[in-house]
N, C-alpha and C positions, 0 to 999 in steps of 0.2 A: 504493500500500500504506500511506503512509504517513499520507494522508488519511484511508485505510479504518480504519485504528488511533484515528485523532482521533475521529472516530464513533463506533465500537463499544466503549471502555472506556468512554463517559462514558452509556452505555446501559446498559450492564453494569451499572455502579456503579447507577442510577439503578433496573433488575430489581431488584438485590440488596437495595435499599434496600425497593423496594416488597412485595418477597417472600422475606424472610429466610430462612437455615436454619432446621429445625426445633430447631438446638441453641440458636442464637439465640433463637427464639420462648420458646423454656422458659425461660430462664435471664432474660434482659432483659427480655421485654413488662411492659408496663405493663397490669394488668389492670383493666378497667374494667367488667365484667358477668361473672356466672359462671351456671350454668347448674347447678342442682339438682335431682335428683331426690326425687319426694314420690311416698306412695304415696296414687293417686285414691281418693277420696272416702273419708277416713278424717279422723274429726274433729278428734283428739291431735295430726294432721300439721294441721289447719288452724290446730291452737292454735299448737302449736310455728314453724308459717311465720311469724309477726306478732313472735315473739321472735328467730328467725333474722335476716329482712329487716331487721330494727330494729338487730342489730350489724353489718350488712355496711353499711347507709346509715351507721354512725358511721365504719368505715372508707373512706368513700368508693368503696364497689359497689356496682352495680343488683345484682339477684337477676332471676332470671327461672325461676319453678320446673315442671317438666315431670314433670307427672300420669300416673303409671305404675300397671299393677297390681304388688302390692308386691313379688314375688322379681324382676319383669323392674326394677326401680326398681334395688334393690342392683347385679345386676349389670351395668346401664348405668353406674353409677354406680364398679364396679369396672372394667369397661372402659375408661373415660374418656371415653364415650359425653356424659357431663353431666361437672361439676365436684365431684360431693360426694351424698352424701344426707340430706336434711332431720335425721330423728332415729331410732336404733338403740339397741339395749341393746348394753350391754360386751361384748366380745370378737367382736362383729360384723368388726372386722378379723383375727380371727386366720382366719378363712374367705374374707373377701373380702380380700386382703394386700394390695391396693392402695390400699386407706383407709387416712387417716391420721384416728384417733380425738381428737377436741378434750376436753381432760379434762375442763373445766366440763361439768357436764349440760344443756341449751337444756329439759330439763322431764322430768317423771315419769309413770309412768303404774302404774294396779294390775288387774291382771288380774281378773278377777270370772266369777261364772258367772250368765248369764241362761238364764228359764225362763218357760213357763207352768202347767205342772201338775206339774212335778218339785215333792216337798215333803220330799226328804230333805236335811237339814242338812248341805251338802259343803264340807268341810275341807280334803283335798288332793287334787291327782292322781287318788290309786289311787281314790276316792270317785266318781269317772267310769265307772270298770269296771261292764259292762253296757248300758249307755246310750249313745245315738245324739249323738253330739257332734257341733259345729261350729266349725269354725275358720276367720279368714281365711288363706288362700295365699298362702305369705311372712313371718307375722307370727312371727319365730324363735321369742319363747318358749312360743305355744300349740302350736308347729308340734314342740319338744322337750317339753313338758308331755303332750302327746296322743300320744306315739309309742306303737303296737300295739295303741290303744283302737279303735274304730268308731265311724269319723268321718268326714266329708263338709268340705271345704274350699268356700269361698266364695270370691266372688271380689272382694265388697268388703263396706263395712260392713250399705248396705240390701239386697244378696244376702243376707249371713247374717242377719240379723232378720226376711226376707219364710220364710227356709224357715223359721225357729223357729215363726211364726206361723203357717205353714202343716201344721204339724203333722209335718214333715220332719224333724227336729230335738226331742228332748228339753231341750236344754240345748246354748248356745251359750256359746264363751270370747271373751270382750273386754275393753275399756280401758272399766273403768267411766264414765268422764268421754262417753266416744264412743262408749259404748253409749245412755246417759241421752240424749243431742241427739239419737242417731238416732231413736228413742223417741219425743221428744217432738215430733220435725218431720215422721213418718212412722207412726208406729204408737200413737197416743197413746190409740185405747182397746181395744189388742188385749191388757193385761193380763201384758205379759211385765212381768218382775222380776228384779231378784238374788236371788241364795240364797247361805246358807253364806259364810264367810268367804274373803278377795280369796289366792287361788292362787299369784300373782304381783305380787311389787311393785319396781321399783328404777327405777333415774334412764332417760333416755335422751341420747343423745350423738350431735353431728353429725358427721357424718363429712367431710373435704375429699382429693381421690383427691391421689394424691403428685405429681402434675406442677404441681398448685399448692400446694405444700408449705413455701413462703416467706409464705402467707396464716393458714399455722397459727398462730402468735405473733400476729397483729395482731389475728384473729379472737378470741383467747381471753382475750388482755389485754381488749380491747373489752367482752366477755361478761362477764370479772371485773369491771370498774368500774362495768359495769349494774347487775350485782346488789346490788354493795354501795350504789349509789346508791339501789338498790329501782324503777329502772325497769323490769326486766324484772316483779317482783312486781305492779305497777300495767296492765303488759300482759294478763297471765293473766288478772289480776280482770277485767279492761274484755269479755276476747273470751267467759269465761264467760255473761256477766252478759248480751252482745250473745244470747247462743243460748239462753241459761237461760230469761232473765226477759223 
């Protein structure tokens, strides 16, 4: 028995070590990759990823970002399925309550309305009424901005500009910046445009889910000293310029 005791604690110990509690994992691990979700093929999230990546490599994390369509994105994201989501508008956590919202903004975005043959001047909202909208699935504020109009949800960015162009669609809502790249990498002589003034504009914000919630401080410190140093501004320019020009 007493042999069998010599053996089996110093095994034990050696389990325990190799495969912690889970309370242990949360509270101790050292984290050295996180897993984010981005929502696939949307341009604002390509921009926003090269600004993220760039403060997790100053804290010393890989990134590894996992391409969702956008509502299954968030709530992978609020499950703990990933570690965080790329970039959201405010109060994104009061719905999904398992993010923790980083206060710096990681970038902005302005809602806009694309068209081909619409030519009336749209202002707000209610200037929709009548008309066959589009929106992506998931994207919170056209998804609040369009409630009870007549509307057709996309499933990504070149979903919704293939039905605009296809005459499905009157007038599509997007992020100016990632309507323009779509535009120019895929539809460049189909004649869509903006109209009327941008519907929606405000910052967007990454989220990190609360189990890694000791990454929130390092992450945002990180983020403030970029901006002030003007490296994140030198990011934006560079990834524009790479899709623009």
């Amino acid at each position: 028995m007493k042999n069998l005791k010599k053996v089996l604690l110093p095994m034990g110990l050696f389990l325990f070590l190799l495969n912690p509690p889970c309370f242990g994992q949360q509270f101790f691990r050292d984290i050295k990759t996180v897993k984010i979700s981005v929502i696939e093929n949307e341009h604002i999230h390509n921009m926003a990823r090269k600004t993220v990546r760039a403060v997790y490599e100053k804290i010393g994390i890989e990134v590894i970002f996992c391409e969702l369509p956008a509502r299954r994105a968030l709530e992978w994201a609020n499950a703990g399925k990933t570690d965080g989501d790329l970039a959201r508008i405010d109060g994104t956590e009061k719905k999904f309550t398992n993010l923790i919202k980083i206060l710096t903004p990681v970038t902005t975005f302005k809602g806009v309305v694309f068209t081909k043959k619409i030519k009336t001047n749209i202002q707000s909202w209610n200037d929709l009424k009548g008309l066959s909208v589009g929106i992506i699935a998931g994207i919170r504020y056209s998804d609040i901005g369009t409630k009870g109009l007549d509307r057709i949800q996309a499933k990504d960015m070149t979903h919704l500009m293939t039905l605009l162009f296809l005459d499905r669609l009157e007038v599509a809502i997007a992020d100016l910046d990632s309507g323009q790249i779509e535009i120019k990498k895929n539809f460049p002589e189909s004649k869509i445009h903006t109209i009327g003034r941008p519907l929606d504009s405000a910052p967007l914000f990454h989220f990190i889910h609360k189990k890694n919630k000791g990454l929130v401080p390092r992450f945002e410190s990180a983020l403030r000293d970029m901006l002030k140093s003007g490296q994140i501004d030198l990011i934006r320019k560079k990834v524009l310029q790479e899709v623009l020009f």
